[in-house]
C-alpha positions as CSV (number, residue, x, y, z in Angstrom):
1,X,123.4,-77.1,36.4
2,X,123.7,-77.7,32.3
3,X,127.3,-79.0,31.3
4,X,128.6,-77.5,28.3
5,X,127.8,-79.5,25.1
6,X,130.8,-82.0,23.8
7,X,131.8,-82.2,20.3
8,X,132.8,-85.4,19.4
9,X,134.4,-86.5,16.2
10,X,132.3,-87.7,14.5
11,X,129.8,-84.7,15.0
12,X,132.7,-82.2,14.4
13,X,132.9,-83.7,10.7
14,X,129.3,-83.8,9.5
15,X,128.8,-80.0,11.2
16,X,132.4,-78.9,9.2
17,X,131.0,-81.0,6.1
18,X,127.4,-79.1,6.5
19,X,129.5,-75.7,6.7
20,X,131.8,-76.7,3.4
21,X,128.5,-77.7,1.6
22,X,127.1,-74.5,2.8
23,X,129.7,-72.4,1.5
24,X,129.9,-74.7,-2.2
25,X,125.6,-73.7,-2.4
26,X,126.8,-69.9,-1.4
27,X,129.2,-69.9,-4.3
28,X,126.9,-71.6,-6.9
29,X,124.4,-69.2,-6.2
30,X,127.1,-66.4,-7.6
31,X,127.7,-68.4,-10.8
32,X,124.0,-69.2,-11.8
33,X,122.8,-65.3,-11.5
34,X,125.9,-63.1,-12.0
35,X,124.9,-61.4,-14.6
36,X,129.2,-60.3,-16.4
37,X,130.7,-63.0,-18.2
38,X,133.9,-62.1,-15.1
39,X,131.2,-63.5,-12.5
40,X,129.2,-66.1,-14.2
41,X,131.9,-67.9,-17.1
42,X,135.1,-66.9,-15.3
43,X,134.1,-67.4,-12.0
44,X,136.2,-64.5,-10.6
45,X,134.4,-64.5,-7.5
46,X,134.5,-66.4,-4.1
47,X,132.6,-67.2,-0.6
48,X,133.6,-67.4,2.9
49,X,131.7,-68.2,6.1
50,X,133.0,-66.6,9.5
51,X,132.4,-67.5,12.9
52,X,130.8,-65.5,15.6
53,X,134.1,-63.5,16.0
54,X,134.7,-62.7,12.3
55,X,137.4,-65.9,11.6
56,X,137.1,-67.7,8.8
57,X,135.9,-71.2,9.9
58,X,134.9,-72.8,6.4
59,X,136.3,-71.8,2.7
60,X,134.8,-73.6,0.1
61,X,136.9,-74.1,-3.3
62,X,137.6,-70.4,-4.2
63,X,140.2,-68.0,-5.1
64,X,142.9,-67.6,-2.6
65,X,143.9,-63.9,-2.6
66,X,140.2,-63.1,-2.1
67,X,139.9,-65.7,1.1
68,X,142.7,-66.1,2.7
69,X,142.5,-62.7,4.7
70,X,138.7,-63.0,4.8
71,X,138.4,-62.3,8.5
72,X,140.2,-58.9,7.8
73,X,137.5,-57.7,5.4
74,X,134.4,-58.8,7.8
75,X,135.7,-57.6,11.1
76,X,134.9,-54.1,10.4
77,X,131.5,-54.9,10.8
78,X,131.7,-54.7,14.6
79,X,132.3,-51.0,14.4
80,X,129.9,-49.6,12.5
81,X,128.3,-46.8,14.5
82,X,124.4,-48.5,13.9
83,X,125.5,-51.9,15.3
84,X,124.6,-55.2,13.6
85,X,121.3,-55.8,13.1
86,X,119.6,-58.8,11.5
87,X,118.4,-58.1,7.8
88,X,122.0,-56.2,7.7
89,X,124.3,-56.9,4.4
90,X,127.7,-55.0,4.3
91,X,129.4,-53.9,1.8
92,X,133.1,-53.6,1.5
93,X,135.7,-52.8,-0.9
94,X,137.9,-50.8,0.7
95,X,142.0,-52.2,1.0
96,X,142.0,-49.6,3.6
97,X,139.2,-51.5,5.5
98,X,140.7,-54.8,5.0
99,X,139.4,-55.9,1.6
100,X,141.5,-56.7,-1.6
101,X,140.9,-53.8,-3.7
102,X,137.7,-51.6,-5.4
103,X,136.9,-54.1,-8.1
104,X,136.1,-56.8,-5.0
105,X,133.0,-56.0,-3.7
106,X,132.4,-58.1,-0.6
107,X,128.8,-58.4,0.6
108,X,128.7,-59.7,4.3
109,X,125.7,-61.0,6.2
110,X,125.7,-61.2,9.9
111,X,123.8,-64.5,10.6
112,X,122.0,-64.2,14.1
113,X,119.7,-67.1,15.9
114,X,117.7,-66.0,18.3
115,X,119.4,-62.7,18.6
116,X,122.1,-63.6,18.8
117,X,125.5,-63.5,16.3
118,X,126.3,-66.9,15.5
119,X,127.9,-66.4,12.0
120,X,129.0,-64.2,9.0
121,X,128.8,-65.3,5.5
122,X,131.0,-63.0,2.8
123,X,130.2,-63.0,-1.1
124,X,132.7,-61.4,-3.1
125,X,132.5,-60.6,-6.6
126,X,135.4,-59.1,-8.7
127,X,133.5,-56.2,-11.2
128,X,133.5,-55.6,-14.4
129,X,133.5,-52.4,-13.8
130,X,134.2,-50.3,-10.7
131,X,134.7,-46.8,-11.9
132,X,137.7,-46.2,-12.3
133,X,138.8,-43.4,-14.1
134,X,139.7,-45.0,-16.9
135,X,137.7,-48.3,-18.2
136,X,139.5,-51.2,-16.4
137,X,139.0,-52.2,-12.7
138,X,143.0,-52.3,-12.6
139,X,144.7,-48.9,-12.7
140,X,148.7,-49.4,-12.6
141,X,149.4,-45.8,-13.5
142,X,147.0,-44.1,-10.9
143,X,149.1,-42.1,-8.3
144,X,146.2,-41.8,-5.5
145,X,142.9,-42.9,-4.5
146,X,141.3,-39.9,-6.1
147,X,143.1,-40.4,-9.6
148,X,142.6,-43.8,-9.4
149,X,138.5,-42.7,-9.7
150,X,136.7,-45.8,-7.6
151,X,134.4,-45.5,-5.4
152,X,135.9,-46.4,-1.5
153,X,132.6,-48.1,0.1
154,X,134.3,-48.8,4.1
155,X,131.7,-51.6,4.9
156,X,128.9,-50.0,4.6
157,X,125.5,-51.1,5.4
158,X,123.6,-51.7,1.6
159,X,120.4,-53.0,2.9
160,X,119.0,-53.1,6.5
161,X,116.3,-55.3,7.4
162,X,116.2,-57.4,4.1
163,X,115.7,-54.5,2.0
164,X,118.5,-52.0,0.4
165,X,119.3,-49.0,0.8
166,X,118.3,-47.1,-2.2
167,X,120.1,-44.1,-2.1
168,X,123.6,-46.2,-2.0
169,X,122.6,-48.6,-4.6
170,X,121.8,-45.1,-6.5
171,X,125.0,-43.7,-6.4
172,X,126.7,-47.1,-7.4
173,X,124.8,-46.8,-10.2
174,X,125.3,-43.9,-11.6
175,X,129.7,-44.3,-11.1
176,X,129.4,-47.9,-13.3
177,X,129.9,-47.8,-16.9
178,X,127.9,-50.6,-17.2
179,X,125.1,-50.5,-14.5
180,X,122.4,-53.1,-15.2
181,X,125.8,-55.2,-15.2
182,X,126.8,-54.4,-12.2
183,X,123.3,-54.7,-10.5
184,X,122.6,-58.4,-11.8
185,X,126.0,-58.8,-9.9
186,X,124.9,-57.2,-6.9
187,X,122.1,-58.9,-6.6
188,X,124.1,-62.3,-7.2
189,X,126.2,-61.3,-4.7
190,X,123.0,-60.7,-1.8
191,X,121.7,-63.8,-3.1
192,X,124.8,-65.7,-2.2
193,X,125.3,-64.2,1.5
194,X,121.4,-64.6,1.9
195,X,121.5,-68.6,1.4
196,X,124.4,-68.5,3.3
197,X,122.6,-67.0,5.7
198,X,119.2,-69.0,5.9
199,X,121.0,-72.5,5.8
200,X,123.4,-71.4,8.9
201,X,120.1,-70.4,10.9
202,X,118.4,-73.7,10.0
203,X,122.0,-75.4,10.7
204,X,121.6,-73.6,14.5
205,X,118.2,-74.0,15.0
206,X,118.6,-77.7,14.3
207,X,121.7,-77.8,17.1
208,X,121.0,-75.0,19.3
209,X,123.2,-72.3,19.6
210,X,125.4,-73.2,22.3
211,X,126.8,-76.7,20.8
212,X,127.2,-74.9,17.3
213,X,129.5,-72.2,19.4
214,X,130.9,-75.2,21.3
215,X,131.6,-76.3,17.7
216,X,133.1,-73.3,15.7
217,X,135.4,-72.9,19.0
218,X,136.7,-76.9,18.9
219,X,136.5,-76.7,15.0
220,X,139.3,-73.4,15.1
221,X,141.4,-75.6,17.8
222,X,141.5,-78.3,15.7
223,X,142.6,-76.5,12.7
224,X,145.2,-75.2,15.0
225,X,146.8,-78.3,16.0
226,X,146.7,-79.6,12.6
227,X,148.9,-76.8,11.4
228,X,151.1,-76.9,14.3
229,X,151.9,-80.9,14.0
230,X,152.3,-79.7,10.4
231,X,155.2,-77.3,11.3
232,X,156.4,-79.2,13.6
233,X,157.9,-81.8,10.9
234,X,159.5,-79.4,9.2
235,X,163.2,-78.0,9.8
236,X,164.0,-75.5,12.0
237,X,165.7,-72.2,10.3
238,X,166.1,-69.1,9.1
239,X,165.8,-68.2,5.1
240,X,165.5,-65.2,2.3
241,X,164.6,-65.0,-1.1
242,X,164.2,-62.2,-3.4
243,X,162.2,-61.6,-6.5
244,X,161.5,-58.8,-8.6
245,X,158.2,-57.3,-10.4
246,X,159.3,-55.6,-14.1
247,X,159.9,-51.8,-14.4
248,X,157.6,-50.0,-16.0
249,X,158.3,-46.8,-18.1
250,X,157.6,-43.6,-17.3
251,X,156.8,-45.2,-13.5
252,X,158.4,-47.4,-11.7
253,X,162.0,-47.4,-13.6
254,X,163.4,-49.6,-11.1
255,X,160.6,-52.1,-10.8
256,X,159.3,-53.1,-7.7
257,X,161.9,-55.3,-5.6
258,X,160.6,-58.2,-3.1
259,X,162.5,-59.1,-0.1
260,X,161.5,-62.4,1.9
261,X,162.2,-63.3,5.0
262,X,160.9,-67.1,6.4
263,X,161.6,-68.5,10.0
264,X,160.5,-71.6,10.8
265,X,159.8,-72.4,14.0
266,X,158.6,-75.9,14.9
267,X,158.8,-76.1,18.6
268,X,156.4,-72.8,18.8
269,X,154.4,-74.4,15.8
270,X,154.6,-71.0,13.2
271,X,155.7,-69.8,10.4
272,X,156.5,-66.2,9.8
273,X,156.7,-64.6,6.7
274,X,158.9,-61.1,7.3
275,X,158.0,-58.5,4.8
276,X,159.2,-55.1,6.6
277,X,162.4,-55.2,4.6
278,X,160.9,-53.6,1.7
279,X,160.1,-50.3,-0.2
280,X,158.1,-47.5,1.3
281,X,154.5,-46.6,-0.7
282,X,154.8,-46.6,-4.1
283,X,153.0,-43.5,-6.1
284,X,151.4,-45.6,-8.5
285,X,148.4,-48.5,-8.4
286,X,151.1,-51.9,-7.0
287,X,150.6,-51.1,-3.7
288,X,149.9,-54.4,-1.8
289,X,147.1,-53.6,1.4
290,X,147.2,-55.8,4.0
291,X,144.7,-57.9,3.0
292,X,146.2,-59.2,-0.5
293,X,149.9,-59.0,1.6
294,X,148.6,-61.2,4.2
295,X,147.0,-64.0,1.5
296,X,149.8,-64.0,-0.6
297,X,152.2,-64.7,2.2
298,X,149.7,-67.3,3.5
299,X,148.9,-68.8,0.1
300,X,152.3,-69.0,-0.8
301,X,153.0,-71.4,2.8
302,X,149.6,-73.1,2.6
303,X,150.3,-74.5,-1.6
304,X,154.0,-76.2,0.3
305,X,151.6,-77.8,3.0
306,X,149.5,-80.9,3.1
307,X,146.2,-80.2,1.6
308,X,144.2,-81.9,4.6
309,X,145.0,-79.2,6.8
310,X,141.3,-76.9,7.5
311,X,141.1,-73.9,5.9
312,X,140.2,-71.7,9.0
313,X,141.3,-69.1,11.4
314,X,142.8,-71.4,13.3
315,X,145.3,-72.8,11.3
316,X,145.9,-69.9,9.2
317,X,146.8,-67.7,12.8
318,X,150.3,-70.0,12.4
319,X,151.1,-68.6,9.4
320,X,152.7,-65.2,10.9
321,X,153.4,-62.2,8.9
322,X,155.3,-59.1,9.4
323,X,154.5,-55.9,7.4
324,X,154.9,-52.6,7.5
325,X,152.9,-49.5,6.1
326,X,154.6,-49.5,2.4
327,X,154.5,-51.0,-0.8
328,X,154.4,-54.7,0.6
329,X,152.7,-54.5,3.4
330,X,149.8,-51.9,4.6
331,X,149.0,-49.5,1.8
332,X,147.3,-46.6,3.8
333,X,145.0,-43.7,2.2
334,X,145.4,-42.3,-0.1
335,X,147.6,-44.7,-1.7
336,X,146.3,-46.5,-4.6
337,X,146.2,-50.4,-4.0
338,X,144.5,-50.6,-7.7
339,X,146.1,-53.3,-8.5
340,X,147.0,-55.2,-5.3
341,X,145.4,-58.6,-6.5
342,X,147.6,-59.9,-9.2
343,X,151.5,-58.6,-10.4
344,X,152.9,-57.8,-6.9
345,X,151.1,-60.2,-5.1
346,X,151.5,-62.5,-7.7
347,X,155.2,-62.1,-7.2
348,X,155.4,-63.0,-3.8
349,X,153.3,-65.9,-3.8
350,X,155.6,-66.9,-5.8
351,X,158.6,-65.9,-4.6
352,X,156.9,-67.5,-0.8
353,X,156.5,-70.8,-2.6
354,X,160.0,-70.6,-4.6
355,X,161.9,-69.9,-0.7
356,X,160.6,-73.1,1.3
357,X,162.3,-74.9,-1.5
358,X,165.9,-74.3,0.7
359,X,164.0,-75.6,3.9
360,X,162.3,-78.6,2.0
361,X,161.5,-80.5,-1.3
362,X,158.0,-81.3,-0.4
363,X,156.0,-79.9,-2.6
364,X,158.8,-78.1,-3.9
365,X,157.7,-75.5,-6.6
366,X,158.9,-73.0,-9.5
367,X,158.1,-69.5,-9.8
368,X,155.0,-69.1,-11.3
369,X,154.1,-67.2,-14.5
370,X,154.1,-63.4,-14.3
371,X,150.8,-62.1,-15.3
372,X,148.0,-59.4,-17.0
373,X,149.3,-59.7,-20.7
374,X,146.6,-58.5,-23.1
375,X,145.4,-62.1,-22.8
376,X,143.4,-61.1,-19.4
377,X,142.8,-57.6,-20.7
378,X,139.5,-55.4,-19.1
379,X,138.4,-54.5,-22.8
380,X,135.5,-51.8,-23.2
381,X,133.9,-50.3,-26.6
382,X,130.6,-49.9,-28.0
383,X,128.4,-52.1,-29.6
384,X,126.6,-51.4,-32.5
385,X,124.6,-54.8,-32.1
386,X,122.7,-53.2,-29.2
387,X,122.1,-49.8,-30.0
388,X,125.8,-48.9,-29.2
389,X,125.3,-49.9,-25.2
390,X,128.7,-49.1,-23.8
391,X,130.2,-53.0,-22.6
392,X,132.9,-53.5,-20.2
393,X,134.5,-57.0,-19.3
394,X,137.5,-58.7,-18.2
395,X,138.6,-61.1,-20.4
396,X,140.3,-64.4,-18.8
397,X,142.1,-66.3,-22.0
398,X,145.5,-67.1,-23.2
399,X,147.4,-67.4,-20.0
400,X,148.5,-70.3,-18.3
401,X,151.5,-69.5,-15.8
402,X,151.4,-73.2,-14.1
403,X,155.1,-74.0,-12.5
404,X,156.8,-76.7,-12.2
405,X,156.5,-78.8,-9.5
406,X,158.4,-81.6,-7.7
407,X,156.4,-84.8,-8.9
408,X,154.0,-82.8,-11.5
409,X,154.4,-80.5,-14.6
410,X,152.6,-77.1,-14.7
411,X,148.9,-76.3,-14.4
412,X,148.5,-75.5,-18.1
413,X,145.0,-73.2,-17.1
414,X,146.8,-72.3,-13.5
415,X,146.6,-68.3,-14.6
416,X,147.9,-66.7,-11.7
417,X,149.6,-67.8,-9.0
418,X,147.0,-65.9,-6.8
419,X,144.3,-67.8,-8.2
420,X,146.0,-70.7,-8.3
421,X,143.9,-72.4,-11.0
422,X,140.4,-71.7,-9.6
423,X,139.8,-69.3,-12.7
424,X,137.8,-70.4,-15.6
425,X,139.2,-69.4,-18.8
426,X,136.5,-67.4,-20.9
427,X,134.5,-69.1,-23.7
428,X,134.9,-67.9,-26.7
429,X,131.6,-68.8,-28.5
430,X,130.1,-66.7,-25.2
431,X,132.6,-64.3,-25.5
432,X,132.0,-63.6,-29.5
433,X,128.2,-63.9,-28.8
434,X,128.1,-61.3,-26.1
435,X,130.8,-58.5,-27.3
436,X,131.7,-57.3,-30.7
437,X,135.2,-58.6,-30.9
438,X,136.7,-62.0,-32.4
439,X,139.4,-64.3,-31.8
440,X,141.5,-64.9,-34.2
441,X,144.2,-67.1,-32.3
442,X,144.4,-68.6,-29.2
443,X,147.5,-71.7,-29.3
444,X,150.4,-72.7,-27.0
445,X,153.6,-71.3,-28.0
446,X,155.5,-74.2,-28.8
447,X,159.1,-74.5,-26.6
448,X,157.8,-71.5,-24.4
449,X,157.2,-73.4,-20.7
450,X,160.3,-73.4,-18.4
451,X,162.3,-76.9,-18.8
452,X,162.5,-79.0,-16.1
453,X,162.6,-82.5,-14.8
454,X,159.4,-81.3,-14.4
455,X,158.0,-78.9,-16.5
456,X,156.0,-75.4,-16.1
457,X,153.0,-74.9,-18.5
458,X,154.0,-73.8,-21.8
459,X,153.1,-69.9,-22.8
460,X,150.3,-69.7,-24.8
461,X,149.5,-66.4,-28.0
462,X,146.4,-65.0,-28.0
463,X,144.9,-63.0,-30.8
464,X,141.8,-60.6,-30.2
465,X,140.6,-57.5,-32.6
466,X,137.1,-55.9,-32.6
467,X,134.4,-56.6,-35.5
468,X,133.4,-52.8,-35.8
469,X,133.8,-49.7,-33.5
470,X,137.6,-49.3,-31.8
471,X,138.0,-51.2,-28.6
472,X,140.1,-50.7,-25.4
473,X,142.1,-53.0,-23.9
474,X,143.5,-51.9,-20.2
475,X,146.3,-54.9,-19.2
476,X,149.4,-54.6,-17.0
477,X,151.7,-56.9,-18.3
478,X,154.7,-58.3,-15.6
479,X,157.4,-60.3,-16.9
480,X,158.7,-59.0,-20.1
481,X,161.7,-58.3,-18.2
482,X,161.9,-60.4,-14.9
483,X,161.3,-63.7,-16.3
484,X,160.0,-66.9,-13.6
485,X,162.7,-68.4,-12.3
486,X,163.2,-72.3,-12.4
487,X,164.1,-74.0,-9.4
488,X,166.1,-77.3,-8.1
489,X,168.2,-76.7,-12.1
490,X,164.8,-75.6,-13.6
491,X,165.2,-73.5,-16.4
492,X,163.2,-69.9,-16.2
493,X,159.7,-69.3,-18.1
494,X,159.0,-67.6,-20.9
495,X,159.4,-63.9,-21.7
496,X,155.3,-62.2,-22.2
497,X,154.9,-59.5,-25.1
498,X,152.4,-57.4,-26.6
499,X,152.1,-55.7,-29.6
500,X,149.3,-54.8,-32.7
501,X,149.3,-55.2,-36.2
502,X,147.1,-54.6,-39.2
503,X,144.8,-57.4,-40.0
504,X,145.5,-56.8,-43.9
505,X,149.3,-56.7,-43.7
506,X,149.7,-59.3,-41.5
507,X,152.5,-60.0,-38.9
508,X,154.4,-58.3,-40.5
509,X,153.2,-54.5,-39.6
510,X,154.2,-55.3,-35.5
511,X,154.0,-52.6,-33.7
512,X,155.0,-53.3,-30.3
513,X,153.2,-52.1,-27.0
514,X,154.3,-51.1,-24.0
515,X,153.9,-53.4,-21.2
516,X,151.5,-51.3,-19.5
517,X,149.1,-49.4,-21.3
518,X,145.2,-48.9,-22.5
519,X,145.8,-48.8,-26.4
520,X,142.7,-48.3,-29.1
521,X,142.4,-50.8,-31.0
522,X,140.5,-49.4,-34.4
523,X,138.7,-52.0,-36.6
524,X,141.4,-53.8,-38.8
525,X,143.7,-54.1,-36.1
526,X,144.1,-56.8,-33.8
527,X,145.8,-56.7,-30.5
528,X,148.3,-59.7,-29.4
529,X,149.2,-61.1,-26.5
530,X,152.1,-64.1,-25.3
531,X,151.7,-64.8,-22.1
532,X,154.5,-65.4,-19.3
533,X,155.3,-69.3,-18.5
534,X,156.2,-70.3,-15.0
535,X,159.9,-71.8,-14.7
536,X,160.8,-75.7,-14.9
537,X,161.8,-77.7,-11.6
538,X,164.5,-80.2,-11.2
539,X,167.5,-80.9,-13.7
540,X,165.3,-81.2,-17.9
541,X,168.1,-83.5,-18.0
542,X,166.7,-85.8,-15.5
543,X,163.3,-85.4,-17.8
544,X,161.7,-89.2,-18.4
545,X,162.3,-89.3,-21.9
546,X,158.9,-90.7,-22.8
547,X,157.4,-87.5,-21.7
548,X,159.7,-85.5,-23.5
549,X,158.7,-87.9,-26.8
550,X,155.2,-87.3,-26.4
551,X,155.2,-83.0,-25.7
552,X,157.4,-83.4,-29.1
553,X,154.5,-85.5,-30.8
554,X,151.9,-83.2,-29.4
555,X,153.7,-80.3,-31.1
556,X,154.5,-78.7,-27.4
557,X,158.2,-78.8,-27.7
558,X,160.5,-79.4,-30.8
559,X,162.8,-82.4,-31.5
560,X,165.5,-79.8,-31.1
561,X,164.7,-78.6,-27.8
562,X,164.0,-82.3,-26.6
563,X,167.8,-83.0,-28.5
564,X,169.5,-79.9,-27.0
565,X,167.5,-79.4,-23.8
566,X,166.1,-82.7,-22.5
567,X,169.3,-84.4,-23.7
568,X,166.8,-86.9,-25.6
569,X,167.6,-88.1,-29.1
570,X,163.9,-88.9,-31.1
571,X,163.3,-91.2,-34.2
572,X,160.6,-89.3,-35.8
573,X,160.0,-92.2,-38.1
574,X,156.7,-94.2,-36.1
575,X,153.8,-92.1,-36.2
576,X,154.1,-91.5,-31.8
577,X,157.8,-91.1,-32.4
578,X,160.0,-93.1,-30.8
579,X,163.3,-92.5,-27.9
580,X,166.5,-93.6,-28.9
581,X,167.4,-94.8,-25.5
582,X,171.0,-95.5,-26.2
583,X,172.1,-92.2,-28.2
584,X,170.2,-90.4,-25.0
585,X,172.1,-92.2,-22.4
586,X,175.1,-91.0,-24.2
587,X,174.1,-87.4,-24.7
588,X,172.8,-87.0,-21.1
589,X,176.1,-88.2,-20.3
590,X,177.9,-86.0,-22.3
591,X,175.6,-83.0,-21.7
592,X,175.7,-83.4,-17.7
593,X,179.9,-83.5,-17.9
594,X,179.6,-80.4,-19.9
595,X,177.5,-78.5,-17.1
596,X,180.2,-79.8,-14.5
597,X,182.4,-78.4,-16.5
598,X,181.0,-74.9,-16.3
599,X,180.0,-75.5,-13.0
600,X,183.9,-75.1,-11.8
């Protein structure tokens, strides 16, 4: 009679090490052979592996809206009509079959040894292009699924037995603007679920199936205990928090409202995130699904958390969240979840993240910077260099968005607060070399990050205009309105804009744009963008003055602000500048009474 195998610790860490290392191969196989500059600069893409069951067990460095909820997007694999076969690769992009939305197209492998299902590895690539009906992968105005124009593929099977399908990868074709694009990211994305997938079976032949089960089992309990002794330091209680996505014209003339809800409860060991206060669908592209509801929510607890804590299933089950179908929550079909990755779920991550500051400082954080000024732009055209080819791209530049946070000052290339910094901002030597456009700016806005004791990431201007034929640029631009709030006597971020203007007039022939739009940009015009700043934490007032001296020298603030603001006097004299300690005592003094003063 066999006993069941025993995972000791010191096996358990070199079999979750072999999994992390798996899933960091998985992901460099994306980079090295996407063929969009999204994919391979900007390394908008991420990898999961899932056990037998569909949990995540192993997340390798990646982005966290596209992971966090990975289990939702694979599970609809066990219900496909055919079965799971080895040689299988799914494809999903569906929010209404647990993905993100139609620009993330997930490929999953089913990994089986012996016959038998031992893993899943996921690939997921966010498109240049998807289809839409007009040229950007993120359609705000879109009142439907159908106006919207993507392609819904509900984890599908796009190859069987090694080999694909050819009459799916025909139709994907011919609904991409920019199809050889698109396949050199397709086939990055097999690539990466197909290492994935021939490592794990080496990694179980190697074991045997039974202890690597015995494994991914203990590996999820683990995770589970870590998270509960987490919680189970924190205070026990009940809070809200609301926050507020901009209006936009013609639209949404209210904006979109958030309503959070967090109970902590350490004697049961969870957290749970309540989100059914909150508007029904919306007619328009916002709509969260439940997969970017349910990482937001979870990204937004897991940033106030230790970062030991494993990244699976296990833990992540303690992170409860409550949701309706509506606009936060499950968007069903028809409803458009176009742009469920970034604004609204940017929002509440933040708003998650800005909440837990009333149960604990830890970690404590800002509101991040609201996001998609023209700076991250999807901008398409024609290019005369190539025998005017159509192109297609998102760019990734000119936004920082990093909060503050207690202890640190903001992520200056943080982005998004559902990306969370994993982002690489786009080259612009590649970026000039491969489209026909220019930059003629790209600088941090000096004074622009939210003050603090610690600050957020200053704003940043970016300045883009096409070198011949008129180019398109699609953004959605939050926070011209609703501006990041600072926390702990943070000051708020920094108010985004967009507008045009004639190269040969300069400046001075602004025309602004509306916050969210698709405007042609002809040839002489250039198109520019300030980006949102997350908000400062903690009194400025309680700033160390020598970094307030040296963000002055550096050109980040100016000796005003660091005067009126930081309540710091400067000698401007030495060459690094120099803090006159004694006239700041007094000012702080003087400045704090006044606050009191209002206070009353």
């Amino acid at each position: 009679m066999s006993s069941k195998p025993i995972v000791e610790p010191y096996l358990m860490a070199v079999l979750s090490s072999r999994l992390h290392s798996i899933g960091i191969e998985m992901t460099n196989t994306m980079i090295r052979s996407a063929r969009s500059l999204l994919m391979s600069i900007c390394r908008d893409l991420s990898t999961a592996i899932c056990d037998r069951n569909g949990e995540v067990i192993s997340l390798p460095p990646c982005i966290p809206v596209h992971v966090a909820n990975m289990g939702l997007t694979v599970k609809p694999c066990f219900n496909h009509p055919e079965g799971i076969q080895q040689g299988d690769l799914f494809l999903n992009n569906s929010p209404y079959y647990g993905n993100t939305h139609h620009a993330d197209y997930t490929y999953i492998a089913p990994v089986l040894n012996n016959g038998e299902i031992m893993f899943f590895t996921a690939a997921k690539g966010h498109q240049a292009d998807c289809g839409n009906s007009i040229p950007s992968t993120y359609h705000g105005s879109a009142r439907d699924l159908y106006e919207e124009g993507a392609i819904d593929w509900p984890c599908i099977k796009v190859q069987r037995d090694y080999k694909d399908v050819h009459d799916i990868i025909k139709i994907a074709k011919m609904r991409i603007r920019v199809p050889d694009q698109w396949y050199g990211d397709y086939l990055a994305g097999v690539g990466s679920a197909r290492i994935g997938e021939r490592k794990l079976m080496q990694l179980c032949e190697e074991y045997g199936n039974d202890l690597i089960k015995v494994f991914c089992d203990a590996y999820q309990e683990y995770g589970e205990k870590r998270m509960v002794e987490e919680i189970r330091r924190l205070p026990k209680g009940t809070w809200e928090y609301d926050i507020k996505h901009d209006p936009i014209p013609g639209l949404l003339p209210q904006g979109v409202g958030i309503h959070i809800k967090c109970t902590i409860d350490p004697d049961e060991g969870n957290i749970t995130i309540d989100l059914r206060d909150n508007d029904d669908p919306l007619v328009c592209g916002l709509n969260l699904c439940e997969a970017t509801t349910l990482a937001s929510a979870r990204t937004g607890v897991l940033n106030r958390l230790s970062p030991d804590i494993p990244h699976n299933e296990g833990a992540m089950k303690h992170i409860r969240v409550l949701m309706k179908e509506g606009a936060i929550g499950r968007a069903k079909h028809p409803y458009s979840s176009s742009v469920a990755t970034t604004n609204v779920a940017d929002r509440l991550i933040s708003g998650v993240q800005a909440l837990l500051n009333q149960a604990f400082e830890q970690r404590g954080m800002a509101e991040g910077g609201a996001v998609m000024c023209p700076a991250v732009a999807v901008i398409s055209g024609l290019d005369w260099r190539r025998n005017e080819e159509p192109y297609v791209n998102q760019l990734f530049c000119g936004m920082t968005g990093g909060p503050g946070v207690n202890g640190h000052d903001g992520w200056v290339t943080y982005q998004f607060p559902c990306t969370g910094g994993a982002l690489y901002w786009t080259s612009t030597e590649i970026m000039e070399q491969r489209y026909p456009v220019k930059v003629i700016e790209e600088e941090i806005i000096p004074d622009s990050g939210g003050a603090g004791q610690w600050d957020a990431a200053p704003a940043c201007k970016f300045v883009l205009a096409p070198k011949c034929h008129p180019m398109i640029s699609a953004y959605s631009c939050d926070g011209t309105e609703n501006l990041p709030k600072g926390a702990s006597g943070g000051l708020n971020g920094y108010k985004a804009a967009a507008w045009k203007y004639n190269l040969a007039e300069g400046e001075s022939s602004r025309i602004d744009l509306p916050p969210f739009a698709e405007p042609e940009i002809k040839f002489g015009e250039a198109i520019v963008s300030e980006s949102s700043s997350g908000g400062g934490y903690g009194d400025p007032l309680d700033r160390d003055p020598e970094l307030v001296r040296h963000r002055a020298r550096e050109g980040w603030i100016t000796v005003e602000k660091a005067r009126d603001v930081y309540g710091v006097v400067l000698d401007t004299t030495p060459e690094l500048y120099a803090v006159d300690y004694k006239a700041t005592d007094q000012l702080r003094k003087d400045l704090k009474a006044k606050k009191r003063e209002v206070g009353k």
